[in-house]
C-alpha positions, -999 to 999 in steps of 0.1 A, spaced: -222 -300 -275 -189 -285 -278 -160 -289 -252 -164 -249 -243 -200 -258 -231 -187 -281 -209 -186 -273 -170 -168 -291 -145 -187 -303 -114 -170 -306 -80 -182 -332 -54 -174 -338 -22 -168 -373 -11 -164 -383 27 -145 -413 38 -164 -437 58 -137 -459 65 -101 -473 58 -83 -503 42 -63 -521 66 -36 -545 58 -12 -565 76 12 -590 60 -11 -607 38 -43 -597 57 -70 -574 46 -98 -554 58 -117 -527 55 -129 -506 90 -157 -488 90 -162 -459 111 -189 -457 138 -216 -437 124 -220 -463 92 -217 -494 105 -251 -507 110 -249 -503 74 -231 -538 74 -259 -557 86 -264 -595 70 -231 -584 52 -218 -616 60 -247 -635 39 -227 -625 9 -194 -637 -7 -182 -607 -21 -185 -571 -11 -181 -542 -37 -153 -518 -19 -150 -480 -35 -117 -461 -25 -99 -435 -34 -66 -440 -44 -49 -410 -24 -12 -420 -31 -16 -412 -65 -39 -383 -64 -16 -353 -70 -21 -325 -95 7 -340 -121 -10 -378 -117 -41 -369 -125 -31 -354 -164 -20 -394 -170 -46 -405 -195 -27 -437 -208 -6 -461 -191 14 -494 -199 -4 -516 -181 15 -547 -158 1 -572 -179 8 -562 -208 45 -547 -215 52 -530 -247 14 -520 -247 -5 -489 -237 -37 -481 -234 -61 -451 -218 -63 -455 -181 -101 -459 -185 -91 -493 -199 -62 -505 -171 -65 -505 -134 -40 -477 -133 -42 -451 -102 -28 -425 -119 -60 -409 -137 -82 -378 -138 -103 -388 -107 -91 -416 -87 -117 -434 -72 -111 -471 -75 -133 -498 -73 -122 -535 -64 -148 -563 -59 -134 -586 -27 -142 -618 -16 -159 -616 21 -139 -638 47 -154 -626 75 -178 -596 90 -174 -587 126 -205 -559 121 -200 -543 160 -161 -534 157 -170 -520 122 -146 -547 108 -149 -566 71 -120 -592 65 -112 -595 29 -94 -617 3 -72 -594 -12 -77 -558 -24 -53 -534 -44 -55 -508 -24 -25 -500 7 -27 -499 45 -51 -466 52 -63 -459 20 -99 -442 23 -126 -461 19 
């Protein structure tokens, strides 16, 4: 299959929630409508958060195809092979401990995550 006979696909995604942070607190909130979804969440030690990184997501940031990655200075490498936000679809993906679930308020307190204050979840 050539490049010609490839055709883009749109998709819609919908946030269902937002990171939260304050100081060196984190957590993600859950709207409403999804949150019996977090039942016996806190039975587990780690939670699987998908966001979209929507302070990078602009027209020009999503041509980046290589980045120099924090790590590693002097080297670069294709963004599918760095955590960089700046790439052709930014949906990110950070696995975070589970310090807490408070499943009523819609509230999961987390570790850590690399995503800022109200970033869509």
């Amino acid at each position: 299959m050539s490049d010609s006979t490839i055709t883009p696909r749109m998709f819609q995604l919908q946030a269902i929630g937002t990171v939260q942070q304050s100081g060196d607190t984190f957590q993600v909130v859950i709207d409403a409508p999804y949150r019996p979804a977090l039942k016996q969440l806190e039975h587990f030690s780690h939670v699987i958060v998908f966001w979209w990184a929507d302070q990078g997501d602009t027209p020009e940031y999503r041509q980046f195809l290589q980045a120099e990655p924090p790590y590693a200075p002097g080297v670069t490498t294709g963004v599918f092979a760095t955590r960089s936000p700046l790439r052709p679809n930014p949906v990110a993906i950070t696995t975070c401990a589970i310090l807490g679930v408070d499943e009523e308020a819609g509230i999961v307190r987390i570790g850590w995550i690399d995503a800022f204050d109200g970033t869509p979840v």
